[in-house]
C-alpha positions in Angstrom: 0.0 0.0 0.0 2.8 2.7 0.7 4.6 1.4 -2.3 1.8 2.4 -4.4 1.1 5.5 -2.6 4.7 6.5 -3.5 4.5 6.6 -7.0 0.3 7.3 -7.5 -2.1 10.3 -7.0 -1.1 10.5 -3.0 2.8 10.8 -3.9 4.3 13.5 -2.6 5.3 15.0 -6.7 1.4 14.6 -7.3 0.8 16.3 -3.8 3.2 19.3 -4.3 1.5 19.7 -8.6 -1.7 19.5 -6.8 -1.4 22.5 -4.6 0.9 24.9 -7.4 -2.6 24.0 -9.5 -4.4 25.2 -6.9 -2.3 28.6 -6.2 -2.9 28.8 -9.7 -6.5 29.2 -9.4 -7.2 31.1 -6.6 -4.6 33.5 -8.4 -7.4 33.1 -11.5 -10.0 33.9 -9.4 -8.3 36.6 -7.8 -7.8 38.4 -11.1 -11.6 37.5 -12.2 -12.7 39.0 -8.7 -10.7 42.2 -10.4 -11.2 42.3 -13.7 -15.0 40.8 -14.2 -16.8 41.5 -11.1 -15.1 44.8 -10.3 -12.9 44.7 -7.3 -10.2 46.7 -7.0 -7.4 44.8 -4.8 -6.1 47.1 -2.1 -2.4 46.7 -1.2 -2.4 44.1 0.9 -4.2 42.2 -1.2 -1.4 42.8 -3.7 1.1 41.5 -1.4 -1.2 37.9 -0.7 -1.4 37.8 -4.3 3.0 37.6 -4.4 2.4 35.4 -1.5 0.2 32.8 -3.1 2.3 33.2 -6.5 5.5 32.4 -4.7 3.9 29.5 -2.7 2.5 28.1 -6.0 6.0 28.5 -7.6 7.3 26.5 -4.5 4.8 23.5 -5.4 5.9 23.8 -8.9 9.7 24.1 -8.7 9.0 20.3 -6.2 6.7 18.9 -8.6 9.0 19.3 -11.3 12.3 18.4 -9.7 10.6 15.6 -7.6 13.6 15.7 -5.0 14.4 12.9 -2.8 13.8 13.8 1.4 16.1 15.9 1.7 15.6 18.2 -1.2 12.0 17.4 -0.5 12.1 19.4 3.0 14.0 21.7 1.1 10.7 22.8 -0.7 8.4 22.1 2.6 10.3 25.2 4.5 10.4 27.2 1.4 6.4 26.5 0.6 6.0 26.7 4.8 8.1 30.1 4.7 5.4 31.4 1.8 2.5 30.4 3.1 3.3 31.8 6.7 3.9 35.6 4.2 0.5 34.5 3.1 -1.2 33.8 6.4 0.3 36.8 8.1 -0.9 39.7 5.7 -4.4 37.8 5.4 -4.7 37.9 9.1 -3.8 41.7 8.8 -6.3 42.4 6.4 -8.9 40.2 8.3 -8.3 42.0 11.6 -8.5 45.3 9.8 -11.8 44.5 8.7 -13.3 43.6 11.9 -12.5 46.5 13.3 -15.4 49.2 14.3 -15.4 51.9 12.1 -14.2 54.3 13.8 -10.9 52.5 14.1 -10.2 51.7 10.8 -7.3 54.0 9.6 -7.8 56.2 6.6 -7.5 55.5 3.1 -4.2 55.9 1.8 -2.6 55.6 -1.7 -2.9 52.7 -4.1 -0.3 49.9 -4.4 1.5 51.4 -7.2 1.8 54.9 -6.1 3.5 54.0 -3.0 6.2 51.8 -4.6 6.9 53.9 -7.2 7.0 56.9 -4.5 8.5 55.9 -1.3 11.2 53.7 -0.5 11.0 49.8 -0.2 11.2 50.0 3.8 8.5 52.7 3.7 6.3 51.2 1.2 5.8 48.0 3.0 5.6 49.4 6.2 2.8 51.3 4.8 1.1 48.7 3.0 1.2 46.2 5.7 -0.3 48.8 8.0 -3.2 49.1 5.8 -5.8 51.5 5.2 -9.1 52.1 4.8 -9.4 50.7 1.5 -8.0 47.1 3.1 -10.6 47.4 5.8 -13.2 46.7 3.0 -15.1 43.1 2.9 -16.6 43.1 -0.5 -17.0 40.0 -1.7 -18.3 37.2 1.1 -18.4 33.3 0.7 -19.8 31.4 3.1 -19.7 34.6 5.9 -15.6 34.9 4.8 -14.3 37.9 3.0 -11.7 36.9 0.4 -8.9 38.1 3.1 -10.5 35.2 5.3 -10.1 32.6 2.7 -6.7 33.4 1.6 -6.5 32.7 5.5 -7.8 29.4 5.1 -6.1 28.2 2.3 -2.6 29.6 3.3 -3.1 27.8 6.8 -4.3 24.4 4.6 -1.1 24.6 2.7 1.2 25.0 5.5 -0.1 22.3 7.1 -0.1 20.0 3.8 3.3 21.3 3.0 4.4 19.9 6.3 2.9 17.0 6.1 3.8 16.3 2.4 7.2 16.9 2.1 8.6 15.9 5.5 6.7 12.5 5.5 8.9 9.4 4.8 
């Protein structure tokens, strides 16, 4: 049974091109959320975006060079290192949005103003503070705003990237 489990559907190469397909399509839905139905991603939602891109790069780059243990752990702390990027600014975003709103802070530029503007330091400390524009639910599934399922999913993959690629 573990023999065939090695080399089928549940081995860890079909495991890790299993979850870079699925970075891949929250990243589609992402930009159908943006482009179709009309929501403008604030900057923090930029920055889960390059989150879920470089997880799903992760998943890819051990999918295609199916390592051996070693190399295999290799990919689990890089994919664990992403997803935790992931998990941190979605929590940010979700906590900004549960807050009254008279505590939410102001809005503040877009994404692209403030790196073309300020300087890297500055422009991520300002975008992972967040603004006003972050602070915005929008669109809801299941009583989650897309911050709280960019929560979800970055938590699942930590977990499966643990699992996955430091099993024997």
């Amino acid at each position: 049974m573990v023999e065939s489990a090695s080399r089928g559907w549940l081995s860890r190469r079909m495991i890790n091109g299993y979850c870079a397909l699925l970075c891949g399509g929250l990243l589609g839905f992402a930009l159908f959320a943006e482009h179709a139905m009309g929501y403008e991603p604030c900057p923090l939602c930029v920055l889960q975006r390059i989150a879920v891109l470089a997880l799903g790069f992760v998943f890819l780059a051990a999918y295609a060079h199916n390592p051996g243990r070693t190399g295999a752990a290799v990919y689990g702390v890089l994919a664990i290192i992403a997803a935790g990027a992931g998990l941190a600014l979605a929590w940010r975003q979700v906590w900004l949005q549960g807050l009254p709103a008279d505590q939410v802070p102001a809005c503040g530029p877009g994404y692209d103003y403030i790196m073309d503007v300020f300087p890297l330091h500055e422009a991520l400390s300002m975008i992972f503070e967040g603004s006003g524009d972050c602070a915005e639910m929008g669109w809801t599934f299941l009583g989650l705003s897309m911050a709280g399922w960019v929560l979800v999913w970055m938590a699942a993959f930590a977990l499966v990237a643990a699992w996955n690629n430091f099993r024997r």
